[in-house]
C-alpha positions in Angstrom: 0.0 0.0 0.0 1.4 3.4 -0.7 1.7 5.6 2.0 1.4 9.3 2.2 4.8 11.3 1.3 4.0 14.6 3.3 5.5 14.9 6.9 5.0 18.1 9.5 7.2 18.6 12.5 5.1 16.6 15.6 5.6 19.9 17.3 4.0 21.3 14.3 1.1 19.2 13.8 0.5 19.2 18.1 -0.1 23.1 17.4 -2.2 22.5 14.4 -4.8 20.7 16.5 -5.9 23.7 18.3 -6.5 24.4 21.9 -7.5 20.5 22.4 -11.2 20.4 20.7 -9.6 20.6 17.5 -9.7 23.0 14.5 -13.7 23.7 13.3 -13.6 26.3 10.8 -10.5 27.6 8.6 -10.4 31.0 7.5 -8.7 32.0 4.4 -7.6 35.6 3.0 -7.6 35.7 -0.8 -5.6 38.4 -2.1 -1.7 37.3 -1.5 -3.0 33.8 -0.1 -5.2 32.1 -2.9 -3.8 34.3 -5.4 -0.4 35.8 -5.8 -1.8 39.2 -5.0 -1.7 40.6 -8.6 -4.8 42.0 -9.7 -5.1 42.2 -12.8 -7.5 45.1 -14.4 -8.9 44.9 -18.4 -10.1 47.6 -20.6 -13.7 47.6 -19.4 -12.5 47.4 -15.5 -13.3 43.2 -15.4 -11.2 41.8 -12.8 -8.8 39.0 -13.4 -7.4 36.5 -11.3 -5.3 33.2 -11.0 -6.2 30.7 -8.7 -4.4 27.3 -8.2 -5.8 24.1 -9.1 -4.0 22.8 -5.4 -5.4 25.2 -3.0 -8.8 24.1 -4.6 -8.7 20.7 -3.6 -7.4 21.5 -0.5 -10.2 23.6 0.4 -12.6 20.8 -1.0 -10.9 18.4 1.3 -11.2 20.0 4.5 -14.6 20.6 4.5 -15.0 16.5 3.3 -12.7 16.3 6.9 -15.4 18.5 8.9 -13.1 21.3 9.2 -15.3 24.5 7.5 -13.4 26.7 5.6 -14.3 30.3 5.3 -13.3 32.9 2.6 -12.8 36.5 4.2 -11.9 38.7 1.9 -11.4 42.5 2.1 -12.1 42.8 -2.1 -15.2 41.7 -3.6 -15.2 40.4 -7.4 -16.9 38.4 -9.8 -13.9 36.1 -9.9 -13.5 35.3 -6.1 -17.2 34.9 -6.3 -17.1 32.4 -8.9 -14.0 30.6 -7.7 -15.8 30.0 -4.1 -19.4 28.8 -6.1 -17.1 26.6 -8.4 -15.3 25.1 -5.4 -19.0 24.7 -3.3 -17.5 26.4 -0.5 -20.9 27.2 1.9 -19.4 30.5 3.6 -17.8 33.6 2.0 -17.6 37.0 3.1 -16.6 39.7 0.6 -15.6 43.2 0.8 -14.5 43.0 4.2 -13.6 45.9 6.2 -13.0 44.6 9.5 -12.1 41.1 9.4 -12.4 40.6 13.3 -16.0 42.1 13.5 -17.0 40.0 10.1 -15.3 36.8 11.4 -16.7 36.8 15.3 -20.2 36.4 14.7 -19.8 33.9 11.6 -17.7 31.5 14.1 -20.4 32.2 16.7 -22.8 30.8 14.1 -20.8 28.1 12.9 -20.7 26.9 16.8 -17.1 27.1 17.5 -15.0 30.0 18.8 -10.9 31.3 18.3 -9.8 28.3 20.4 -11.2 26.5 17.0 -9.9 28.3 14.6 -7.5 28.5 12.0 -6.6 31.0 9.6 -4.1 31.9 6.9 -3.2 35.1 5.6 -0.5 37.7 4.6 -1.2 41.2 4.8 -2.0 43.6 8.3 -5.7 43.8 7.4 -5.7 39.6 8.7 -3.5 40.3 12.1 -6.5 40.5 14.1 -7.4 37.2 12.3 -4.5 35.1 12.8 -3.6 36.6 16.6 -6.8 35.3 17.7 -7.2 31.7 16.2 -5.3 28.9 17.5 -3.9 28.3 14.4 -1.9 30.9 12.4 -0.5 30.4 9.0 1.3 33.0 6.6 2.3 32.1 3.3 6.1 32.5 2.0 5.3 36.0 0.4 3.7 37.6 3.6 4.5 41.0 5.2 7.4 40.5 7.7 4.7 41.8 10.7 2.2 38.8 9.2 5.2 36.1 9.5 6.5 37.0 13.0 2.8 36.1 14.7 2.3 33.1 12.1 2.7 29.9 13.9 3.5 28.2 10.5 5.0 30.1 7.0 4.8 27.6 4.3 7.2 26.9 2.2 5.5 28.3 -1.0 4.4 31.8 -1.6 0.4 32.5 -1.6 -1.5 31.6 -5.5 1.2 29.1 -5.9 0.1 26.1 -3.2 0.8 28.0 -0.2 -3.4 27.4 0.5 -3.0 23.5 -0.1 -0.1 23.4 2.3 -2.4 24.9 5.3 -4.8 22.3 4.8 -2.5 19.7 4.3 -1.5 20.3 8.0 -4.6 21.0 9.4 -5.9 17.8 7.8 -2.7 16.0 9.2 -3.3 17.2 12.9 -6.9 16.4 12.7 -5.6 12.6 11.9 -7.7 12.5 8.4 -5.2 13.4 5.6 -4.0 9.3 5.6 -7.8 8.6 5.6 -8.1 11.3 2.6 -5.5 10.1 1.0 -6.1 6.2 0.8 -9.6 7.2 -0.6 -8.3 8.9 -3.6 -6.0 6.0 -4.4 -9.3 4.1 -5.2 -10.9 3.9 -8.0 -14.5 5.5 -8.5 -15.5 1.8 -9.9 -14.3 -0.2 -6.6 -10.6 -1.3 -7.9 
C-alpha cells in the first residue's frame, strides 16, 4: 500500500490541532494567499485572477474532513465569487472591512470559537485574524509583521500552493489526511 509522502514537525502538527477540541472552521484571506496578489484590471474594469488548481482541492478536502473553511476577503469580485461557487465552499464574506467584526459572529454561528480556529493570511488587514485563532498560517510572500505572529509560513508563496499546504497540515493534525489520502487511491468503480 502506498503511503502518504508529506510529513510536519510533531511539534507542528500538536499546534495544528488547536487548543485541544480541534480546528472547526479555517479562515482563508484571498488576495496574496489564494492568489499571488496581482490584480489584474482589463479595458472595461473586469477583474482578473489566478487561482491554483492545489489550493482548490485542499479547500474541498477539508470541508469533506469537517473542518469548515471560510473565505474572508477585504475585495469583492466576480472572480472570487465564482472561484468560491465553483469550489462549493458554503461560507464567504466579501468586501471585508473589519475582518475581526465580520469573522466573530460567523464562528459564533458556525458553533465554534478562536480556540477553534485556523486561519491563513498575509497582509496587516488579517493580524486581528490570525492573533486570535489557534492556528496561524502565513504564506512564504507575507509581510514580515504577518510572519513574526504566524505559527506556520509555508514553504511556497500564496496563489502558488501555499493554501494546499495549510490544509495539508490542518488535515494532518486532525488525523484524516491518511484517511483522505487512501480514498483517492481508489478507483470510482471499486478497484
Amino acid at each position: 500500500m502506498v503511503q502518504p509522502a508529506l510529513r510536519f514537525p510533531p511539534e507542528l502538527l500538536v499546534r495544528a490541532q488547536g487548543a485541544g477540541l480541534g480546528v472547526k472552521v479555517a479562515l482563508f484571506d484571498v488576495d496574496g494567499v489564494l492568489t499571488d496578489g496581482s490584480v489584474f484590471i482589463g479595458e472595461q474594469g473586469e477583474v482578473f485572477k489566478a487561482f491554483s488548481t492545489l489550493d482548490g482541492h485542499g479547500l474541498k478536502l477539508l470541508a469533506q474532513a469537517g473542518i469548515e473553511p471560510v473565505i474572508i476577503t477585504g475585495r469583492d469580485s466576480a472572480a472570487v465569487r465564482r472561484r468560491v461557487a465553483d469550489l462549493g465552499l458554503r461560507h464567504a464574506l466579501y468586501g471585508v472591512k473589519d475582518k475581526l467584526a465580520a469573522a466573530t459572529p460567523l464562528l459564533a454561528s458556525l458553533g465554534a470559537d478562536w480556540s477553534e480556529a485556523a486561519a491563513i493570511g498575509d497582509d496587516w488587514p488579517d493580524l486581528p485574524l490570525l492573533t486570535r485563532a489557534a492556528f496561524a498560517c502565513a504564506p512564504a510572500n507575507a509581510h514580515a509583521e504577518v510572519k513574526a505572529v504566524a505559527h506556520h509560513v509555508t514553504a511556497v508563496p500564496g496563489g502558488q500552493g501555499a493554501a494546499r499546504e495549510f490544509c495539508d497540515l490542518l488535515l494532518m493534525a486532525s488525523g484524516r489526511y491518511g484517511e483522505l489520502f487512501h480514498g483517492h487511491l481508489q478507483t470510482l468503480d471499486g478497484r
